[in-house]
C-alpha positions, 0 to 999 in steps of 0.5 A: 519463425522469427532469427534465433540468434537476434533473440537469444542476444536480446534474451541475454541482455535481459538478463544482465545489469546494463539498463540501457541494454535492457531497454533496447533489447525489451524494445526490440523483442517488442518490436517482433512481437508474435514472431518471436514467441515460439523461439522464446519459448524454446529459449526457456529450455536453455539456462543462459537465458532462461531468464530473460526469455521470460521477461521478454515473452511477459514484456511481448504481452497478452499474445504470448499466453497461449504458449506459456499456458502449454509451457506450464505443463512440460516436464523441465520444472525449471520451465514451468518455473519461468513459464509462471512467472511470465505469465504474472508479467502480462497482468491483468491482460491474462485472465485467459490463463487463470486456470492453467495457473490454478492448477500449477498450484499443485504443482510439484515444484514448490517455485511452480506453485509460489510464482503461480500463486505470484502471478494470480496476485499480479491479475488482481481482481480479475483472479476471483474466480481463483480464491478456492485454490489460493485458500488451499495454497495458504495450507501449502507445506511451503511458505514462500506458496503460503506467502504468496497465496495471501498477497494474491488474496489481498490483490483479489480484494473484496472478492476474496471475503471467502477467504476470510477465517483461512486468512485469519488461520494464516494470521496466527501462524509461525512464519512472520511474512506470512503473517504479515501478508495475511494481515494485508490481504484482510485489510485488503478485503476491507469490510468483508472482513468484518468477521475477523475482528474479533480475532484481530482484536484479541491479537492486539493483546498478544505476546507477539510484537509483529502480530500487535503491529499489524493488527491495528492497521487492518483493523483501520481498513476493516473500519468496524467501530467495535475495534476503537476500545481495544484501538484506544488501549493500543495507545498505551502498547509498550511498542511505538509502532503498536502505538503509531499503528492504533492512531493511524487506525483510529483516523481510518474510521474516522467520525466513527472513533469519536470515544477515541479523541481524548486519548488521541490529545494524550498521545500528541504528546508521545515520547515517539515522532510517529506516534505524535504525528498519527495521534494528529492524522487522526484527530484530523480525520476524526473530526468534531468539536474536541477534535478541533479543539484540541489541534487548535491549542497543539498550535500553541505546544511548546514542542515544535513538532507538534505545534508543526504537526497541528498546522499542517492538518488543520487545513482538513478542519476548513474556515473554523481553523483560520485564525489559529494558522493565521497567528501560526504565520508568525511562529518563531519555527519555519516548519509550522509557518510553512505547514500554516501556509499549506493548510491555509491553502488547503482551505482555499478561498474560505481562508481570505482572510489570511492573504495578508499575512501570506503576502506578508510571508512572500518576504519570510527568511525561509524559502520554503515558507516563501514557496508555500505561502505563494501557492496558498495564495494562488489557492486563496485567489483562485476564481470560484467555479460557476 
């Protein structure tokens, strides 16, 4: 067995503030590796150090497991605690452990259960096979486990579509975290959620500010056309993150929320920064005639913002959008001159045309505009792959 002494030492800087400490001692406990694990293990006993034990032995890595797994079921809560959250410092090499961990989160100490529940998230998709227990944990008496359980969920990913009516049970709950974290993990889940739609559509209705924030930015993941009405409505929610939030959704599905262009062009000009910005994402992502249509005349805006906006997207829109930008290099605002040279670059050799007024920009008053235009031409001049 490895010198205690040294490792305590090392344990106790990890528990301290000094970076540069930290890393020695991370490196040196490291360093003796297996050797050490029995000795941290003991150290997991002693509350000076507790702490940074269990960093150390998550830091020492997969070979550590074994004995974490068995400090999971001693008697001192505050062991288990730790042995928990060490554990989720050794992902994704411990699926070994996804077990042991299951059944802590039945734990009678609720931080057993939360950090169990942490560390089956920190496993990812590796942990599919714990989704039954992480469902239950969502019913958990204690938030921080119900929490933790719904971000584990998310962090499985598709895998987790079992978990999809629970998730939507925990999304109407009191807790704003756990609502918020169930949200995620359904957007996380993706189109296996397909379910829930309906109920997430009916919550862009609700009288809860948070519940309609977060409703349309998983309803963007899920990517179900049959959101856009109820999406296109958001666009009008009192709420400018509601708004921003429905926009940026609607560009997630993309081609698929055509209907929605007409409303986007409106809210290009909405009273919030975030708003206008979305609306131009989308748009962007959308596509189409209209869609392009409608960025091309933004560069013509008599807000800067959004002409500014138009021009650093318009890029996405490929050969069509070459002139409109070429004109935006002569902007009076250096954002949209320098936005134009980025799209024009994005473009690349489809946008030859530009090269002399990006040439031309290589002389501009702002060095950022100067900067982009140079890149854009190293795109525009790039020799074609064979």
């Amino acid at each position: 067995m490895a010198n205690r002494g040294p490792l305590m030492k090392h344990a106790r800087a990890l528990e301290g503030e000094d970076v540069d400490a930290y890393r020695a001692a991370a490196h040196a406990l490291g360093d003796i590796g297996k050797a050490a694990v029995s000795a941290l293990i003991e150290a997991l006993e002693d509350e000076d150090v507790r702490g940074g034990a269990a960093r150390a032995l998550g830091d020492i890595g997969k070979i550590a497991a074994p004995a974490l797994i068995k400090a999971l079921q001693v008697k001192n809560y505050l062991v288990r605690r730790a042995a928990a959250k060490a554990l989720g410092r050794i992902y994704p090499d411990v699926v070994v452990a996804i077990p042991a961990l299951v059944r802590a989160l039945k734990d009678e100490d609720g931080e057993v259960r939360a950090n169990a529940a942490h560390a089956l998230g920190d496993i990812g998709p590796g942990a599919s096979a714990a989704v039954p227990a992480l469902v239950e944990a969502l019913r958990d008496r204690d938030f921080f486990v119900r929490r933790n359980a719904a971000i584990a969920l998310g962090r499985v990913g598709p895998d987790a579509k079992a978990a999809v009516p629970a998730l939507l049970e925990a999304f109407r709950e009191k807790d704003d975290l756990v609502r918020a974290n169930a949200a995620r993990a359904l957007g996380d889940i993706g189109s296996g959620a397909r379910a829930a739609v309906p109920a997430l559509v009916e919550a862009l209705r609700s009288s809860d500010y948070l519940v309609r924030q977060n409703a349309p930015l998983v309803l963007g993941k899920i990517g179900d056309e049959a959101a856009v009405p109820a999406l296109i409505e958001a666009l009008k929610d009192r709420d400018n993150l509601v708004r921003a939030n429905a926009a940026s959704a609607l560009g997630d599905i993309g081609s698929g929320a055509e209907a929605a262009a007409p409303a986007l062009i409106g809210t290009l000009k909405d009273k919030d920064r975030w708003v206008r910005w979305w609306s131009t994402v989308a748009l962007s992502k959308i596509g189409g005639e209209l869609a392009s249509s409608a960025l091309t005349e933004a560069l013509k805006d008599e807000d800067n913002e959004v002409r500014a906006n138009a021009a650093r997207v318009l890029g996405s829109i490929g050969k069509a959008a070459v002139p409109a930008l070429i004109e935006a290099m002569s902007d009076e605002d250096h954002f949209v001159r320098r936005n134009a040279a980025t799209a024009l670059g994005d473009i690349g050799l489809d946008a030859k045309a530009a090269v002399s007024i990006l040439t031309e920009a290589l002389r501009d008053r702002d060095y950022s505009v100067r900067r982009n235009a140079a890149e854009a031409l190293k795109e525009i001049q790039k020799p074609p792959k064979p």
